[in-house]
C-alpha positions in Angstrom: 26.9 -24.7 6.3 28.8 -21.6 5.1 26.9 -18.5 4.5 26.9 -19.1 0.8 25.7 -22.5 0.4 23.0 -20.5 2.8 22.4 -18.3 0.8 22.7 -20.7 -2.7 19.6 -23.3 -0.8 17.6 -19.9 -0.1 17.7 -18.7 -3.8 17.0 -22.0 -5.3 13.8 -22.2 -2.8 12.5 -19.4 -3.7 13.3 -19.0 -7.3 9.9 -21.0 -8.7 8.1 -18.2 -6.6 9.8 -15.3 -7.9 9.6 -17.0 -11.2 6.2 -17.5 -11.5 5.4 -13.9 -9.9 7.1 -11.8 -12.2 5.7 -13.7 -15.3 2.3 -13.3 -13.7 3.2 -9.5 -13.3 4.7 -8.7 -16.2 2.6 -10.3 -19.4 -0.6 -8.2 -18.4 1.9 -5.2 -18.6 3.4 -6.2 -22.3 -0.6 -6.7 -23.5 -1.4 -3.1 -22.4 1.9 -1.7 -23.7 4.0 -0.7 -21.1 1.3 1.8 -19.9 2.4 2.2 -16.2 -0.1 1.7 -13.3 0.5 3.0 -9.7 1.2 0.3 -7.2 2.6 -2.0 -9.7 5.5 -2.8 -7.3 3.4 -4.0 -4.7 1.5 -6.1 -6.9 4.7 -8.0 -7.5 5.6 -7.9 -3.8 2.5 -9.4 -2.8 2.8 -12.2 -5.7 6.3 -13.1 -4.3 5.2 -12.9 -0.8 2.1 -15.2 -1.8 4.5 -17.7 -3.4 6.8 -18.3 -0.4 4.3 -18.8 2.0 3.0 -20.8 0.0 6.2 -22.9 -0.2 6.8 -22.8 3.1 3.2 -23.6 3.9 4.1 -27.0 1.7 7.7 -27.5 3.4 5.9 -27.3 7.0 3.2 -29.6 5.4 5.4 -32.7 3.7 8.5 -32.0 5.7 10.1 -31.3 2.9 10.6 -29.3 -0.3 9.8 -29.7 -4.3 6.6 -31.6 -3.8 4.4 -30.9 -6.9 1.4 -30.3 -5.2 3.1 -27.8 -3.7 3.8 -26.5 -6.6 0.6 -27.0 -8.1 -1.0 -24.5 -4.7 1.8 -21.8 -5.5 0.6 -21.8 -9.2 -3.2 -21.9 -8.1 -2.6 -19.1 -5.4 -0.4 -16.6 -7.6 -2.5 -16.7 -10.4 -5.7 -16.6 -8.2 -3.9 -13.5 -6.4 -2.7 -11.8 -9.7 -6.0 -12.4 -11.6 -7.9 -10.6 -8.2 -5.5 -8.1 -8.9 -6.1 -6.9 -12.5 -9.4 -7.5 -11.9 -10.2 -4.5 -9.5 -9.0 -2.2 -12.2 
């Protein structure tokens, strides 16, 4: 496998992830308009993070990858993890 077919199955496995983080980060931001909270970078970091262990957690778990309860946990987990999030402030 070249590096870029590498790096083209790595992107695609963790798109839904990023995906789903940054809408989860970002609508809460457009409802308060645009007013900028500290540490709003590691809120996203920690919803991506969330979301691909959360993928690999279902990878490791069904040997393999797309499974829709798998993506059923990485919606439950993100939006568990983002709601926790804006909740504390």
């Amino acid at each position: 496998m070249t590096f870029l077919a590498f790096f083209g199955h790595l992107a695609g496995f963790v798109a839904p992830a990023v995906f789903i983080a940054l809408l989860l980060w970002t609508v809460p931001r457009l409802r308060r308009a645009g007013r900028a909270a500290p540490g709003a970078g590691l809120e996203a970091f920690m919803l991506v993070v969330a979301g691909v262990v959360v993928l690999l957690g279902g990878l490791v778990l069904f040997d393999r990858d797309g499974k829709m309860a798998t993506y059923a946990a990485l919606v439950l987990v993100q939006g568990t993890l983002a709601w926790w999030l804006h909740r504390k402030r």
